[in-house]
N, C-alpha and C positions, 0 to 999 in steps of 0.2 A: 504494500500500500504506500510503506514512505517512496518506493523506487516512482510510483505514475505518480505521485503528488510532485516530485523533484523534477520529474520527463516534463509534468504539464509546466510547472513554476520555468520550463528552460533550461535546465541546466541537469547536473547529475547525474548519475549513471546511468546509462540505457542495456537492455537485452543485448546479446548478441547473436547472431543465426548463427549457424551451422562452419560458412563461410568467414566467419568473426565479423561482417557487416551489422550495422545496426538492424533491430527485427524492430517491428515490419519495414523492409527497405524502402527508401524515399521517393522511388519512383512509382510506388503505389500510392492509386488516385485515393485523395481525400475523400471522405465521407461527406453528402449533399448538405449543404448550408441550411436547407430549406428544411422544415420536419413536415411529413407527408402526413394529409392530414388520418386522425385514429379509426383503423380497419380495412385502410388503403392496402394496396400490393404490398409499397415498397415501408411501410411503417413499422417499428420498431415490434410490434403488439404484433403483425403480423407473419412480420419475419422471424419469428420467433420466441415470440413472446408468449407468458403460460398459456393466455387465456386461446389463442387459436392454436395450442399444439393441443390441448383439450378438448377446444370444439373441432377438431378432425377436418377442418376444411374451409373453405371461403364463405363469407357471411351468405351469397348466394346459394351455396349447396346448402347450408343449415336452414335457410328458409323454405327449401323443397324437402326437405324431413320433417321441419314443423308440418307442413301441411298432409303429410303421410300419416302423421301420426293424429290432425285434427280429422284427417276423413273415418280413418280407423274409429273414432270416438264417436262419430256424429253420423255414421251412414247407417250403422247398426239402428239404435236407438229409431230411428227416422225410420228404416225398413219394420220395425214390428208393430210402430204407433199405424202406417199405413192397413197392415196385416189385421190390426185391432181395429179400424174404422171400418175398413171392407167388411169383417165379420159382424159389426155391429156393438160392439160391445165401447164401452169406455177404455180407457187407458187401462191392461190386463196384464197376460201374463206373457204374452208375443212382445212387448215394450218393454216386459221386465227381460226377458231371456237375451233382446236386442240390448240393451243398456248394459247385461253383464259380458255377452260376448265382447263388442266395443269398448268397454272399461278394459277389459282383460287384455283384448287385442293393443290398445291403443299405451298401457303401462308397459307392454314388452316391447314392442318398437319403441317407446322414447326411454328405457333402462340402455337400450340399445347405445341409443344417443344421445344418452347422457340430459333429458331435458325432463324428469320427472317433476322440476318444482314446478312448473306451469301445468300439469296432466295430472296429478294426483286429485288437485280441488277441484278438477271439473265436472266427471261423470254426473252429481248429482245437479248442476247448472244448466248442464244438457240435456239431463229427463224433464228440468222443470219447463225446459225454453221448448221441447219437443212437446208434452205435456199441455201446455199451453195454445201449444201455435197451433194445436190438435183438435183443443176444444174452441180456439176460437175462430178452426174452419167449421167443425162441423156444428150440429144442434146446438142452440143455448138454452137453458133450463125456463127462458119466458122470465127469472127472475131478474135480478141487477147483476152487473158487470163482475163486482164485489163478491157476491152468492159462488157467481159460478168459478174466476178466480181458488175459490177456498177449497170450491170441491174437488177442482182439479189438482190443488195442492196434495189433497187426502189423496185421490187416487194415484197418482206419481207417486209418492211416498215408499211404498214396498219398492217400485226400481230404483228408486236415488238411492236407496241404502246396499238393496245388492248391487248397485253397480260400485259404491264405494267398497264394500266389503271384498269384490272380485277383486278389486287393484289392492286391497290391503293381502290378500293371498296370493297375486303374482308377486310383492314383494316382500311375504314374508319364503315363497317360494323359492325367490332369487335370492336372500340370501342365507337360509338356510345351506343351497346347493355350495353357496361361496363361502359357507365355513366349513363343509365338508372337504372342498378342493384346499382350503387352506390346513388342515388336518392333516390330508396326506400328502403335500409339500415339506409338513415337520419332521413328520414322522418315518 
């Protein structure tokens, strides 16, 4: 540390290469004046920097995995509430089985990728916004806005919990497996 405090101050000892030349030789271009601005190519953060050797890739690929991982969540859910209008019924047990596959699906693609804080709180947001948009195509109860709101909260209710409960068991599942594999690395 005191040797690049004394290189920067001017003076002092310097490295020497291989050749006994000063390391890095002189004729190697300077590093840009300019600081690139943060998430660009050439930016310090992204040339190496924790946070994009973690996320695995350029902010553009990270945004086509988010959305891999929101259809996974929201195509399910959407296919059983449709399943449960066709039949006739209220928001059932096709909306619930859709909302846990979807939870389930959509927790193992983003453990993938490293983006569970934003997918964990969802599943039950998503039965309530499917839920919702569900009852407020089909039938209204004839009573207030309010009335039917509630009822559809009650009804959504069993899938918001198993769809949270699915993602609490893919990640009690995943890491169960990864103390197993860490087990027999020791042992």
């Amino acid at each position: 540390m005191q040797e690049q405090q004394a290189r920067a101050a001017g003076g002092g000892q310097t490295r020497r290469g291989a050749r006994g030349g000063p390391y890095p030789p002189q004729e190697w271009p300077a590093p840009a004046a300019e600081p690139a601005p943060s998430g660009a190519a050439g930016s310090p953060r992204a040339a190496g920097g924790r946070r994009s050797a973690r996320a695995g890739g350029a902010p553009a690929a990270r945004s086509g995995n988010r959305g891999a991982v929101a259809v996974a969540l929201v195509v399910p859910p959407l296919l059983g509430v449709a399943v449960d209008s066709v039949i006739g019924s209220g928001p059932g047990w096709t909306l619930m089985a859709g909302a846990v596959l979807g939870a389930g699906w959509a927790t193992v693609l983003a453990a993938r990728r490293r983006a569970l804080g934003w997918v964990v709180p969802l599943p039950p947001l998503v039965v309530a916004a499917v839920t919702v948009g569900a009852g407020l195509l089909g039938e209204s109860s004839g009573k207030t806005l309010s009335t039917d709101l509630v009822r559809w909260a009650v009804a959504g209710f069993p899938a918001m919990a198993a769809a949270e409960c699915a993602v609490l068991a893919v990640l009690a599942v995943r890491g169960l497996a990864g103390l197993g594999r860490g087990r027999r690395g020791n042992g």
